[in-house]
BASETOR-178601 format. One line per 10 residues: number of its first residue (from 1); their letters; for each residue y, x, z of N, C-alpha, C. Coordinates in Angstrom, 1 decimal. Example, Ala and Ser with C-alpha at 12.3 -4.5 7.8 and 13.67 -1.06 7.14 Angstrom:
# BASETOR-178601
1	AS	-5.7/13.2/7.8/-4.5/12.3/7.8/-3.3/13.2/7.8; -2.2/12.8/7.1/-1.1/13.7/7.1/0.0/12.9/7.9
# end
This chain:
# BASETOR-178601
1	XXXXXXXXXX	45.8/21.0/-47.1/45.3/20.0/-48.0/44.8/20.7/-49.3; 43.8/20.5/-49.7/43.4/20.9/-51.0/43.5/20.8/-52.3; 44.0/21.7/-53.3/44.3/21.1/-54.3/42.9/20.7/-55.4; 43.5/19.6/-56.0/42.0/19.5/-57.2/42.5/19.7/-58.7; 41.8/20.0/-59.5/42.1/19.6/-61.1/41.5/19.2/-61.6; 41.8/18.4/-63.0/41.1/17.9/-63.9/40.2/18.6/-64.7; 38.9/18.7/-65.3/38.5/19.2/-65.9/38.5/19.4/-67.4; 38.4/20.3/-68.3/38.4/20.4/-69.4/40.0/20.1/-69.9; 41.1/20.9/-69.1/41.5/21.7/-70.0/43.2/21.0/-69.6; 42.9/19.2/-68.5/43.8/18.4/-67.6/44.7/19.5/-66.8
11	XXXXXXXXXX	45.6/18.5/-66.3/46.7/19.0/-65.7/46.0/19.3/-64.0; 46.6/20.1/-63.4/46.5/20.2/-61.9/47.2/19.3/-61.1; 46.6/18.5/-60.0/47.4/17.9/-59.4/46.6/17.8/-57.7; 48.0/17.0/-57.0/47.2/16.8/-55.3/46.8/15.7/-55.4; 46.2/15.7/-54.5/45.6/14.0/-53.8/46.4/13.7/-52.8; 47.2/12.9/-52.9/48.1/12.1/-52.1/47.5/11.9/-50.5; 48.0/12.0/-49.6/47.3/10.9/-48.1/46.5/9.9/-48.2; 47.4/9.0/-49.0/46.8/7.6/-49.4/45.2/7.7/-49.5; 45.0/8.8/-50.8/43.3/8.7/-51.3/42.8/9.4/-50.3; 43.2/10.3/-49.4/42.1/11.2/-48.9/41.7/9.7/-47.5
21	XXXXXXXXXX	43.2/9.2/-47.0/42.7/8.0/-45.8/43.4/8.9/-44.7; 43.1/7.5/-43.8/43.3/8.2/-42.1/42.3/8.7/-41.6; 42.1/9.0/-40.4/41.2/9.3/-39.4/41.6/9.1/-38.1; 40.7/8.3/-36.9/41.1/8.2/-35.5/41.7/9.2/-34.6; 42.8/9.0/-34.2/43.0/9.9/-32.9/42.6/8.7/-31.7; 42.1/9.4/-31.0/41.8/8.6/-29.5/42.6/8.9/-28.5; 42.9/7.9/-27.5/44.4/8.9/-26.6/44.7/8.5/-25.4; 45.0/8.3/-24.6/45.3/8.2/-23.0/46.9/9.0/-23.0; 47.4/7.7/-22.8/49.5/8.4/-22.6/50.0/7.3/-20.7; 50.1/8.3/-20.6/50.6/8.2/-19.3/51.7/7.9/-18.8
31	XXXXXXXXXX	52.6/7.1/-18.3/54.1/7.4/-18.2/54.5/8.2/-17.0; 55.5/8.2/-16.5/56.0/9.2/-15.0/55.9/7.8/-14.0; 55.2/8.3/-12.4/55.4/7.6/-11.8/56.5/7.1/-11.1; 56.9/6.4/-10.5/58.4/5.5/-9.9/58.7/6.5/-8.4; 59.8/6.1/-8.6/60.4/7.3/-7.2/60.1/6.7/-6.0; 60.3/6.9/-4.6/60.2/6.2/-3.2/61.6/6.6/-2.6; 61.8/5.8/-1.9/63.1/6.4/-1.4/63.1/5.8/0.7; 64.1/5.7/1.0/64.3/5.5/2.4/64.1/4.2/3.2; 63.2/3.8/4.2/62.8/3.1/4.7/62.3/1.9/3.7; 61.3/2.6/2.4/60.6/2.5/1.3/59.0/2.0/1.3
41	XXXXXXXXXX	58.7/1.4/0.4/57.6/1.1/-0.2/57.2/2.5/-1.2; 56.1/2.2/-1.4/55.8/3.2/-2.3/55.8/3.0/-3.8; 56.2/4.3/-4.4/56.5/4.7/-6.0/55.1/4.1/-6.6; 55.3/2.9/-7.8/54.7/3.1/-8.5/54.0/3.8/-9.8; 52.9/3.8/-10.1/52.3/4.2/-11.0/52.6/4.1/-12.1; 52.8/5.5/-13.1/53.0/5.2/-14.4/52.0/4.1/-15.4; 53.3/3.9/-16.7/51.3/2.6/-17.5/50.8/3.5/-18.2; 49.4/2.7/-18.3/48.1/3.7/-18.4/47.5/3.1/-19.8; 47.9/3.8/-20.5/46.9/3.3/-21.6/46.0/4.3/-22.4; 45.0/3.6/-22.8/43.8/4.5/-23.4/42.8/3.5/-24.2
51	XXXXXXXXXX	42.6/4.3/-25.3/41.9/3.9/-26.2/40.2/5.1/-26.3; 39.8/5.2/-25.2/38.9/6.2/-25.1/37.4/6.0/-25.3; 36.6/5.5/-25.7/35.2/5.4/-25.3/35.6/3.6/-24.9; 34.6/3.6/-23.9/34.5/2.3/-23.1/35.5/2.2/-22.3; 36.3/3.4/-21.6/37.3/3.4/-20.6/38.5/2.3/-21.1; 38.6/1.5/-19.6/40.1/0.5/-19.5/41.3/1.2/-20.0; 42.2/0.5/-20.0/43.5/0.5/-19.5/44.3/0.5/-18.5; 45.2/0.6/-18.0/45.4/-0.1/-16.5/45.5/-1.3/-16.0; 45.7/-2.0/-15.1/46.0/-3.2/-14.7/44.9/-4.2/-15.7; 43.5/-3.4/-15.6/42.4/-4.4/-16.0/42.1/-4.6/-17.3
61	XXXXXXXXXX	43.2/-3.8/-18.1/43.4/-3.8/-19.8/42.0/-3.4/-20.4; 42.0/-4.1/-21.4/40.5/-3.5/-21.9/40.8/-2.1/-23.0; 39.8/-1.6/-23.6/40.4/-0.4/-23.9/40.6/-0.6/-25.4; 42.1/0.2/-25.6/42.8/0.0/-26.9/42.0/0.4/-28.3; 42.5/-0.2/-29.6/41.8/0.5/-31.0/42.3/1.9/-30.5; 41.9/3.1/-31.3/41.9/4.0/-31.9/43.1/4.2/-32.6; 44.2/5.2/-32.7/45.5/5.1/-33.4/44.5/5.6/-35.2; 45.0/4.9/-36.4/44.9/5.6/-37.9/45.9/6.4/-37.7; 45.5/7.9/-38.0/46.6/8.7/-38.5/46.4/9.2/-39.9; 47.3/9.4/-40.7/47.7/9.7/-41.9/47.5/11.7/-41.9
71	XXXXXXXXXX	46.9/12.1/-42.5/47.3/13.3/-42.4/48.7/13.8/-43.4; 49.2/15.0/-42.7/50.5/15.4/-43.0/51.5/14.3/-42.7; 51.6/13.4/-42.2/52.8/12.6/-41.3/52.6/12.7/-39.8; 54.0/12.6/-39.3/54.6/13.3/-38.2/54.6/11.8/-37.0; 54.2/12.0/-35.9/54.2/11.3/-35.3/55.0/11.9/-34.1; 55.5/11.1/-33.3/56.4/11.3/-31.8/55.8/11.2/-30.8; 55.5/11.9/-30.0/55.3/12.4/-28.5/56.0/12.9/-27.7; 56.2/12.0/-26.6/56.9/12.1/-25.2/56.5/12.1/-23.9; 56.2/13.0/-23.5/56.2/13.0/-21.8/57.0/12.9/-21.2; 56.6/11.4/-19.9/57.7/11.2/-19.0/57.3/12.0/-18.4
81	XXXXXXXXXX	58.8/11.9/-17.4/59.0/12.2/-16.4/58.6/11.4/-15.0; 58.5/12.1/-13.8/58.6/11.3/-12.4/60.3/10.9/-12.3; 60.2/9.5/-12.0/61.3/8.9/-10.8/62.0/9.5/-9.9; 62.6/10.3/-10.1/63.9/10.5/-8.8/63.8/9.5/-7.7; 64.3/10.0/-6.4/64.5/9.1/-5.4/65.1/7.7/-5.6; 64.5/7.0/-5.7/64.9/5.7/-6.1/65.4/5.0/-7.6; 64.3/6.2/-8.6/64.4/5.9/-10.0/63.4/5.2/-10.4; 63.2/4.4/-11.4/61.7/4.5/-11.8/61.3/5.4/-13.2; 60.1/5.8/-13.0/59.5/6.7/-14.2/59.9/6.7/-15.2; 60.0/7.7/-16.3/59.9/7.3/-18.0/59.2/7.5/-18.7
91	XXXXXXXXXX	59.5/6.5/-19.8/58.3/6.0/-20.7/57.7/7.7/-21.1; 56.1/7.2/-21.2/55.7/8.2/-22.4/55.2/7.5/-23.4; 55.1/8.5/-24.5/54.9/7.6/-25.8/54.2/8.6/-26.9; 53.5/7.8/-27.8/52.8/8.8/-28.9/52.8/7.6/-29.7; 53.3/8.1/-31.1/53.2/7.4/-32.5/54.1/5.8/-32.1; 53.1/4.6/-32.3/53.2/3.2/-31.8/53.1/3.2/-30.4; 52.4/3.9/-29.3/51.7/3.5/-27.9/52.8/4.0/-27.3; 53.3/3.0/-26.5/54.7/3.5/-25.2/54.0/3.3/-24.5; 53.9/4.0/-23.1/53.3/3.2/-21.5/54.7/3.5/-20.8; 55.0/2.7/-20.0/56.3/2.4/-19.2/56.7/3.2/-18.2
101	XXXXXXXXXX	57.5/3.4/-17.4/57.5/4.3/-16.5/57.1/4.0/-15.0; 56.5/4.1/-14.3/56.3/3.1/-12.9/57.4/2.7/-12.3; 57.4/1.5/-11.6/58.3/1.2/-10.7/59.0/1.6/-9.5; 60.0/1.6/-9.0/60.7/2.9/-8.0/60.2/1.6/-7.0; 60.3/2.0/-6.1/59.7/1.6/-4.6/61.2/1.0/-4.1; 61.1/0.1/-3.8/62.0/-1.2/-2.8/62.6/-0.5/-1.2; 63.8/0.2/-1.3/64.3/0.2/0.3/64.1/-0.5/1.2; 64.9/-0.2/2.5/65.1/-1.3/3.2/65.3/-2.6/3.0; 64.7/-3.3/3.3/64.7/-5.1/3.4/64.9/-5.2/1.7; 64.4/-4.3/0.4/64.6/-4.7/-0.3/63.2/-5.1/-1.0
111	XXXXXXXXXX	62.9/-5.7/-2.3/61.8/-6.4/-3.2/61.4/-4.5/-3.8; 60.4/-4.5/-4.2/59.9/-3.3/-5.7/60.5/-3.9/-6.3; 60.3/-2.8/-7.6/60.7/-2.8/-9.0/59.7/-3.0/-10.1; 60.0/-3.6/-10.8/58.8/-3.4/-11.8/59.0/-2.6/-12.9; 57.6/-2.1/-13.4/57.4/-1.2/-14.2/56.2/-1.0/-15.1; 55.6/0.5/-15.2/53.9/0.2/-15.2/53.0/-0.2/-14.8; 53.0/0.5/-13.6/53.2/0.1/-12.1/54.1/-0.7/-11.8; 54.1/-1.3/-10.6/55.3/-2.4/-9.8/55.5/-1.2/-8.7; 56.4/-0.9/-8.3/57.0/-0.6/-7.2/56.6/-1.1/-5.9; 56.1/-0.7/-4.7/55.7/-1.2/-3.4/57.6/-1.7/-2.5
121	XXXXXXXXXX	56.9/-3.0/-2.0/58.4/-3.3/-1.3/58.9/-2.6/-0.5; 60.0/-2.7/0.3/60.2/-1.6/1.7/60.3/-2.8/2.8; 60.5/-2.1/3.8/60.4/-3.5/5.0/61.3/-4.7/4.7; 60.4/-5.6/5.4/60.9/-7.0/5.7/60.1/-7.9/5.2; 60.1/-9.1/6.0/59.3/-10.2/6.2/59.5/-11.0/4.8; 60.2/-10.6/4.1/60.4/-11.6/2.5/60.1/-10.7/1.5; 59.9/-9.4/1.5/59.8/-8.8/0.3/58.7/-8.4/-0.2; 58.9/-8.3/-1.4/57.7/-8.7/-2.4/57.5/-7.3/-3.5; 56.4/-7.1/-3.6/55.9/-5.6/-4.9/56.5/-6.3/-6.1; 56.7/-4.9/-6.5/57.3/-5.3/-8.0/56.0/-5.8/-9.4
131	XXXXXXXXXX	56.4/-6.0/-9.9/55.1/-6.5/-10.9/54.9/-5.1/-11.6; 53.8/-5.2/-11.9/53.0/-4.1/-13.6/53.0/-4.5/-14.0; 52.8/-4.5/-15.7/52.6/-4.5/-17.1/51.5/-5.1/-17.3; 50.9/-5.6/-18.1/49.5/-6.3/-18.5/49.1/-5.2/-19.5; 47.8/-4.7/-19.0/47.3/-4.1/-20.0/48.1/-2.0/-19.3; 48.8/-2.1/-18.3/49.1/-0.5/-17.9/48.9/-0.5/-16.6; 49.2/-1.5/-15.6/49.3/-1.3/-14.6/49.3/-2.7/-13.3; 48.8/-2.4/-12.2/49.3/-3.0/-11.0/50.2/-3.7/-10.9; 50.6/-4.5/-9.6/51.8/-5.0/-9.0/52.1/-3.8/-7.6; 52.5/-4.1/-7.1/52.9/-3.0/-5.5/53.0/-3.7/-5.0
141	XXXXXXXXXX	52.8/-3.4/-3.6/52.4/-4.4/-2.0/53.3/-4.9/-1.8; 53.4/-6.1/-0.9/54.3/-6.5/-0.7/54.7/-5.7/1.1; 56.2/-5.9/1.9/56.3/-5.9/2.7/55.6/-6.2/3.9; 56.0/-5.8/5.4/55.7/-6.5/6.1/56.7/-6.2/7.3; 57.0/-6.9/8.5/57.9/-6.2/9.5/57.7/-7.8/10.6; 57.0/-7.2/11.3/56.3/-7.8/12.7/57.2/-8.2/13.7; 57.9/-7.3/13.9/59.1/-6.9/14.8/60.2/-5.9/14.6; 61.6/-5.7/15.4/62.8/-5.2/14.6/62.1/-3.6/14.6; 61.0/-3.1/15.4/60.5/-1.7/15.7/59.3/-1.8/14.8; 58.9/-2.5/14.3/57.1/-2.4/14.0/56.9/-3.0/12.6
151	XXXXXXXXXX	56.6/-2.1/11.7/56.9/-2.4/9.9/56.0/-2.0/9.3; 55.7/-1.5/7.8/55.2/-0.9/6.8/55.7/-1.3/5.6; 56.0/-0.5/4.6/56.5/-1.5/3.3/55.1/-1.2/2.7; 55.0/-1.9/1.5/54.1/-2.0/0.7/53.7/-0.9/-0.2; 53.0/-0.9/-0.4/51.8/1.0/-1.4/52.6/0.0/-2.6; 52.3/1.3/-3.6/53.0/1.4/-5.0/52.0/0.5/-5.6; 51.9/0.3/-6.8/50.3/-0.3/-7.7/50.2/0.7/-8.4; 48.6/0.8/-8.6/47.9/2.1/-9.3/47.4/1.4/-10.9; 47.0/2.3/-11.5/46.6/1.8/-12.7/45.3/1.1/-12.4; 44.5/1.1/-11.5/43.5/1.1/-11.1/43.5/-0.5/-10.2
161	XXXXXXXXXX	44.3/-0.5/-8.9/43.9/-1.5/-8.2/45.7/-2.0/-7.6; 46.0/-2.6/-7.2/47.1/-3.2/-6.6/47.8/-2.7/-5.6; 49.2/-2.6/-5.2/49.4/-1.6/-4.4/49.0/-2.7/-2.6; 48.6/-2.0/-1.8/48.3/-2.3/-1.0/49.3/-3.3/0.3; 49.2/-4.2/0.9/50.5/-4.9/2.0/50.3/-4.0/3.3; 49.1/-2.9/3.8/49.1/-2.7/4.6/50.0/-0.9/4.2; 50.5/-1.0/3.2/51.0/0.7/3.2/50.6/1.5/1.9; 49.1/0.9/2.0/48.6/2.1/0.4/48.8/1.8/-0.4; 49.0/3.2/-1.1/49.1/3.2/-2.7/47.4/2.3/-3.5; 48.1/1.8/-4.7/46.4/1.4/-5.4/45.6/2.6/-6.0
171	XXXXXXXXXX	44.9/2.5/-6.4/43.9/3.6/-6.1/44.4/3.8/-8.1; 44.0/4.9/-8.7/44.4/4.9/-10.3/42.6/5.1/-11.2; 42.8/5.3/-12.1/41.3/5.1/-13.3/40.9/6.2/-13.6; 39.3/6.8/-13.3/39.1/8.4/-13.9/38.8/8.2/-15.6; 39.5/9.1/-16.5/38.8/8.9/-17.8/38.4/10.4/-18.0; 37.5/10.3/-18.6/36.9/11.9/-19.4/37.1/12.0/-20.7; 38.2/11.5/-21.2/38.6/12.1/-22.5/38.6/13.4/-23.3; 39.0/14.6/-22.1/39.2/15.8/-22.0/37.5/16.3/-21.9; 36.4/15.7/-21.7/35.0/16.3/-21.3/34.7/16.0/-20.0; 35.7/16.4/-19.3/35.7/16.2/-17.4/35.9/15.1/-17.0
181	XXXXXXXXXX	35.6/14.5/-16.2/36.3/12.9/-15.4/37.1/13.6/-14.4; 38.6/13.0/-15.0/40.1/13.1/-14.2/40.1/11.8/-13.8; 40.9/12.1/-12.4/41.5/10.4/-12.3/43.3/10.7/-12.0; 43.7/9.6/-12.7/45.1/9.9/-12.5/45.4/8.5/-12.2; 47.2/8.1/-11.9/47.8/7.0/-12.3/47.7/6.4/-10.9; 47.4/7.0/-9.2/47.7/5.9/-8.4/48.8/5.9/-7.8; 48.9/5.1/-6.9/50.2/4.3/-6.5/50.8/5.0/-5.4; 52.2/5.2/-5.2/52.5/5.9/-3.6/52.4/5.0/-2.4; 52.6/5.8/-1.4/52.2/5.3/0.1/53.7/5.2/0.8; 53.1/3.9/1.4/54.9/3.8/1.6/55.1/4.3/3.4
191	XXXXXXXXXX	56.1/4.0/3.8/56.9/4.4/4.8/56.5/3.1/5.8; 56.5/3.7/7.1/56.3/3.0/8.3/57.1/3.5/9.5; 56.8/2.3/10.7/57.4/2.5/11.6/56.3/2.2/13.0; 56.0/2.8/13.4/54.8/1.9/14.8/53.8/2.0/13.7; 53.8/1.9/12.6/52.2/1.6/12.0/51.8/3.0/11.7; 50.4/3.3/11.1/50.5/3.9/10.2/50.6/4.4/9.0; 51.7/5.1/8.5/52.5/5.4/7.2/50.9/5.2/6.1; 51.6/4.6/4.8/50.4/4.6/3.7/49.7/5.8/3.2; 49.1/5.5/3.0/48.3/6.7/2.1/48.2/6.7/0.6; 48.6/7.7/-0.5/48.8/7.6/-1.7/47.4/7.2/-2.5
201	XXXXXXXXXX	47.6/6.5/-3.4/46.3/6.1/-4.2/45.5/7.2/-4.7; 44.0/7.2/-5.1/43.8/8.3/-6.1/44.0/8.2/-7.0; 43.9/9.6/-7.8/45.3/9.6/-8.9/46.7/10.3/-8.8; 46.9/11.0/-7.8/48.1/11.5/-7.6/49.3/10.8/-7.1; 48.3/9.8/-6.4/49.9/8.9/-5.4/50.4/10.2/-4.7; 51.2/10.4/-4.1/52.4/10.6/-2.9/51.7/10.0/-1.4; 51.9/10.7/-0.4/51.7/9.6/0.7/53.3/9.7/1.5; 53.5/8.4/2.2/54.2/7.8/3.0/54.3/8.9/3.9; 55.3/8.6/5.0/55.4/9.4/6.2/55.9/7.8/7.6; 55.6/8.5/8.6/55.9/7.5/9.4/56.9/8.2/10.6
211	XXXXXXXXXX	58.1/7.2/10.9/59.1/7.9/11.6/58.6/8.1/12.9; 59.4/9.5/13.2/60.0/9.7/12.6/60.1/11.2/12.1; 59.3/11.3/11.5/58.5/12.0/10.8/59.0/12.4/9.2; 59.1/12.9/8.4/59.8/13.3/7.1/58.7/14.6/6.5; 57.9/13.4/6.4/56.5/14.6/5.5/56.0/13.6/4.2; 56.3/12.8/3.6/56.1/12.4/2.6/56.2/13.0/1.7; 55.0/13.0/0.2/55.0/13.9/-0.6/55.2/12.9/-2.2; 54.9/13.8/-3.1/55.8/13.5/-4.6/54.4/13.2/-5.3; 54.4/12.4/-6.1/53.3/11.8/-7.1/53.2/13.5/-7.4; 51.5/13.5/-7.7/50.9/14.5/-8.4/51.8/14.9/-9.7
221	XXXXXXXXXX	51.9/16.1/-10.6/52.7/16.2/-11.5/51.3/15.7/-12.3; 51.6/15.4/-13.8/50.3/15.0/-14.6/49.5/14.1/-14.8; 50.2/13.3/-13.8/48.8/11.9/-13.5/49.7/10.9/-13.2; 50.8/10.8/-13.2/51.7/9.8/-13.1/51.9/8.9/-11.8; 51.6/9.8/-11.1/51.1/9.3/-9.8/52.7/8.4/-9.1; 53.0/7.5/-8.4/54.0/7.1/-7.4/54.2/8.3/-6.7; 55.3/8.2/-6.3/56.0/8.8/-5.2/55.4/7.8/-3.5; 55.5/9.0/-2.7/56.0/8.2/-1.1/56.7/8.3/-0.9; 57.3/7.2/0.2/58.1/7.3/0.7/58.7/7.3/2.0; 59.5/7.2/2.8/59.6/7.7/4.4/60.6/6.8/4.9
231	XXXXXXXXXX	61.0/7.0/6.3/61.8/6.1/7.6/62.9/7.0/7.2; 62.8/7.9/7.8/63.9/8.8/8.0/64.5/9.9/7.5; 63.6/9.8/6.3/63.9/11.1/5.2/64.9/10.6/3.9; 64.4/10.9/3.0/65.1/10.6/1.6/64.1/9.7/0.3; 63.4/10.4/0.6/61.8/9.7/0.2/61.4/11.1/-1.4; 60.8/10.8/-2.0/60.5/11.6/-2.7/60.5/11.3/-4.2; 60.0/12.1/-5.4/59.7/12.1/-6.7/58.3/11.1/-6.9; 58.5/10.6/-7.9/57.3/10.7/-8.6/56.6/11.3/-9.5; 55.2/11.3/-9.9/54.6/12.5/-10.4/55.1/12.6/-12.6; 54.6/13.3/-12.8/55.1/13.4/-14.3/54.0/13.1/-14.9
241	XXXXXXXXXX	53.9/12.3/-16.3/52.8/11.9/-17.3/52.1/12.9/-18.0; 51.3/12.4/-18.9/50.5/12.9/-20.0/50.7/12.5/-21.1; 49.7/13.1/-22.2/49.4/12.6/-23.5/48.4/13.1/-23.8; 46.8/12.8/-23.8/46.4/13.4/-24.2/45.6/12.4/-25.7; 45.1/13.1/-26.3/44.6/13.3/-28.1/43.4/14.0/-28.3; 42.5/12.8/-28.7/41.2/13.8/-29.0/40.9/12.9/-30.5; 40.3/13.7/-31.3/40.8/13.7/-32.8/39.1/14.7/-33.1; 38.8/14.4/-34.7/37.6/15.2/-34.9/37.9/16.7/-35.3; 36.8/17.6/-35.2/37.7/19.1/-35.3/37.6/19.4/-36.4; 37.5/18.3/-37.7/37.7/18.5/-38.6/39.0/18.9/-39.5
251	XXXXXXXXXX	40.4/18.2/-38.3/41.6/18.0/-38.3/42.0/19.4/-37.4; 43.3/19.9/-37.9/44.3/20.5/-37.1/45.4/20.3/-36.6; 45.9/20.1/-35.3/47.2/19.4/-35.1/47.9/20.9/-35.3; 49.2/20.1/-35.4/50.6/20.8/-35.6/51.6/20.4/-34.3; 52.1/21.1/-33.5/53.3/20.7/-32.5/54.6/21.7/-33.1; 55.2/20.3/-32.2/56.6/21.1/-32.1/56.6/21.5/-31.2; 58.1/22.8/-31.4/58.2/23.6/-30.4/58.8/22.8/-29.3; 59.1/20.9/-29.3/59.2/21.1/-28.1/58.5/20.7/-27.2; 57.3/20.7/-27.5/55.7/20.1/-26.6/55.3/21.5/-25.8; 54.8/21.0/-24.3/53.9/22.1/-24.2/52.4/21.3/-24.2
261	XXXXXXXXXX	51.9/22.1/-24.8/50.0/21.7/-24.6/49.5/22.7/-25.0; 47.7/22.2/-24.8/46.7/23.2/-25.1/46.1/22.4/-25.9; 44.8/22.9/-26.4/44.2/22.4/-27.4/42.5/23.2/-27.2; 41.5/22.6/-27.1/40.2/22.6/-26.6/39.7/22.1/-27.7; 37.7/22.3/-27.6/37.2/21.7/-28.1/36.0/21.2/-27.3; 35.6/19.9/-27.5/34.4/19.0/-26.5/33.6/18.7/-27.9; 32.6/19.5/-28.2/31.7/18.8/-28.9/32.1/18.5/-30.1; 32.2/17.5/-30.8/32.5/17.5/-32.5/33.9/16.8/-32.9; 34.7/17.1/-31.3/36.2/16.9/-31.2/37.2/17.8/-30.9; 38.0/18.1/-31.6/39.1/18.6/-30.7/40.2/17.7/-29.3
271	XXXXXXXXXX	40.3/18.5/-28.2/41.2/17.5/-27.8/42.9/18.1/-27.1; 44.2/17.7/-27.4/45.2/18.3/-27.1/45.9/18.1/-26.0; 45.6/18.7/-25.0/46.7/17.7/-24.0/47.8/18.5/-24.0; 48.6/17.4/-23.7/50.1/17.7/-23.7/50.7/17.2/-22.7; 51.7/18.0/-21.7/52.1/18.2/-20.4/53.7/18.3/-20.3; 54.4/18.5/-21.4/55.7/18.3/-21.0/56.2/18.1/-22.4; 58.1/17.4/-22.5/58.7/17.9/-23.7/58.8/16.6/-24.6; 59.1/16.9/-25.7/59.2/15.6/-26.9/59.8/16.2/-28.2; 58.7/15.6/-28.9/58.7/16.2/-30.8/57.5/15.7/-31.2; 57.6/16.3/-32.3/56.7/15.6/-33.4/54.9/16.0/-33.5
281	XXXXXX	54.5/16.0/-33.8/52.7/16.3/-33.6/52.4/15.7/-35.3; 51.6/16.0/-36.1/51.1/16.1/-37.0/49.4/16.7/-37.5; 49.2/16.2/-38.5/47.8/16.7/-38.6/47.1/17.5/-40.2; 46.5/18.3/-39.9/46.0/18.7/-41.5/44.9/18.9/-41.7; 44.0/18.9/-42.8/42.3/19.1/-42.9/42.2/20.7/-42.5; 41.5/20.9/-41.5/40.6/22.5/-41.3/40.4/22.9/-42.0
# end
């Protein structure tokens, strides 16, 4: 920050925050997707929030203000994590903006969970996806089971679309925050029997396996993807969030050591993504 003085002969002094003002950070924070576990629906999607351009939110959200930041005050940044087998995701967060963790995926004859995502059910003729968030995420499929042999539980919900009744994950939202169009945030594929197993949303769902079979995989790391889940296995992880921050490159951020990120520049922005960890982030004039 610069210092100024008075002229003709005045005292030296700073200019407070206050007079110099804020300036926009723009941001997309991710949470961890929901776990899947055994004779499961699939892992929901972390919540998706962004204040980017024209780009949504998830679950149809329109897209957020702009955070004011203060220069030289410390803001908090958290990357979730993925869901453990039969966890749901955690939150990530920057400054004011939490997004939720996705919802863990519904076992046997059990309901989803809700989350950012909703959680996809696991077999049975009554169970139901867990809800999403308004403004982050999906619901997750519901159940189905035909006969005591012949099933599918329900796909995770994506930030993007709903988790599916026939198995798939919902599909998740590309943003180009970063310059590039990424898509992250879909829903896992859940577990079958006689059918076949779901398929993970795009976005880094997970897909299902079908028995008896034990090849279901883990939400993408970074995209907050659901977990699959399986018949006869354990089911799997969900994927891990984001945070990313694009800001004018007028400004310089500051991390703590316990963030990892990088830090680019797109044109008359800097932008920081940040991939694991939790601490403080800060800003100062170039």
């Amino acid at each position: 920050m610069a210092i100024y003085s008075v002229q003709n002969g005045g005292p030296h002094f700073r200019l407070s925050d206050a007079v110099i003002g804020t300036f926009s950070v723009e941001y997309l924070v991710i949470a961890g997707g929901g776990g899947g576990g055994n004779a499961g629906g699939g892992g929901g999607a972390g919540g998706y929030r962004n204040s980017y351009g024209s780009e949504t939110s998830g679950g149809g959200g329109a897209t957020e203000t702009p955070f004011a930041a203060v220069p030289g005050t410390s803001y908090t940044v958290t990357v979730g994590g993925g869901g453990a087998v039969t966890v749901n995701g955690t939150n990530s967060v920057f400054a004011t903006v939490t997004s939720l963790g996705g919802g863990k995926a519904g076992a046997n004859a059990q309901s989803g969970f809700a989350g950012g995502s909703g959680g996809g059910a696991g077999r049975g003729s009554a169970t139901v996806g867990g809800s999403g968030t308004a403004g982050q995420g999906y619901d997750g499929g519901d159940g189905t089971w035909n006969t005591a042999s012949d099933y599918v539980g329900g796909g995770g919900g994506g930030a993007g679309q709903a988790g599916q009744n026939n198995g798939n994950g919902g599909n998740g939202l590309a943003s180009s925050i970063t310059g590039s169009s990424v898509t992250r945030g879909g829903g896992g594929g859940a577990s079958s029997e006689n059918e076949p197993a779901g398929v993970g949303g795009s976005g880094g769902g997970g897909n299902g396996s079908q028995y008896p079979d034990s090849t279901e995989t883990s939400g993408a790391a970074n995209t907050g993807g659901g977990a699959g889940s399986s018949y006869s296995g354990t089911g799997s992880s969900g994927g891990s969030g984001i945070v990313i921050l694009r800001y004018p490159s007028t400004y310089t951020i500051a991390l703590g050591a316990g963030l990892t990120a990088t830090t680019t520049t797109d044109g008359v922005d800097k932008v920081t993504t940040i991939t694991a960890g939790s601490d403080d982030v800060s800003w100062v004039v170039a």
